[in-house]
N, C-alpha and C positions, 0 to 999 in steps of 0.2 A: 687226064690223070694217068700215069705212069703206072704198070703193072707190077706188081711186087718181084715179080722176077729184074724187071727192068732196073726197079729202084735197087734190088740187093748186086746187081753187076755193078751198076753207076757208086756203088760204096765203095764196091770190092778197089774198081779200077782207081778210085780215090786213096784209098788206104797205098794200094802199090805205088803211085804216084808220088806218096807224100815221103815215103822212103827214099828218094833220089833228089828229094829239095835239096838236103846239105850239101849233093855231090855224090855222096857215099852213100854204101848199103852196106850194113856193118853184118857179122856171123849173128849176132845177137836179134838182128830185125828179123834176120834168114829164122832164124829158131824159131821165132815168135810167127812166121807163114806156117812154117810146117808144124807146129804144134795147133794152129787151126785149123789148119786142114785135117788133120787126124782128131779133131774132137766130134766130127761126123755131120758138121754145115760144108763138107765140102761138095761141091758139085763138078759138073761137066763144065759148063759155063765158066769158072773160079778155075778150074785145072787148064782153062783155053787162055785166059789171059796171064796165069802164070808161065806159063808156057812162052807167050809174048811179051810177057816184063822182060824172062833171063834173057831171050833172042835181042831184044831193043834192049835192055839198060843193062848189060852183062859186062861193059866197060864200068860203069860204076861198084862193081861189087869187090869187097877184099877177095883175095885169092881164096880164103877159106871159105867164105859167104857165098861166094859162088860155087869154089865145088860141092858145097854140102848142097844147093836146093838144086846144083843139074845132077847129084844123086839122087835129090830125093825124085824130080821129075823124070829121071832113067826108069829108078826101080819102084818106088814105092805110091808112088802117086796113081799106080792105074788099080791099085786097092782101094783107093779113097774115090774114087770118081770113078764112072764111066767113061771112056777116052775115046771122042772119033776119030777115028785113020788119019787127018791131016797134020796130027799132033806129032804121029812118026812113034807114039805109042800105043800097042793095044788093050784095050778094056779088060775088063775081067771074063776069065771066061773062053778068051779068045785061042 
């Protein structure tokens, strides 16, 4: 049986997934990441794979979609999570 950390990555990475079925990652799916992330389930874990959606599916996003969550992942996301070093952001605190 799967530990609940495990099972809540295996959503997360599903949710992100299912945004790049159409092709597209529209400004509106972007808004609807980053107003989760800021509702305070975001984690370290969540801020690692968002990290690797924008890196791997950043061809799929509109120009807007995209620059809004590599701002929000520049500036604001190392408020919401803890960030380890290989993210190329530092955590809080730092």
């Amino acid at each position: 049986m799967p530990s609940k950390l495990m099972a809540e990555c295996n959503r997360y990475k599903a949710q992100l997934k299912s945004l790049v079925r159409d092709g597209n990652v529209s400004k509106a799916e972007v808004n609807a990441l980053v107003k989760e992330a800021r509702s305070g389930e975001f984690s370290e874990v969540k801020a690692h794979y968002l990290v690797g959606f924008l890196a791997h599916y950043g061809d799929k996003f509109d120009p807007a979609a995209k620059k809004a969550l590599a701002a929000f992942v520049k500036t604001d996301m190392k408020a919401y999570a803890k960030i380890a070093a290989e993210t190329g952001v530092e955590g809080p605190g730092a």
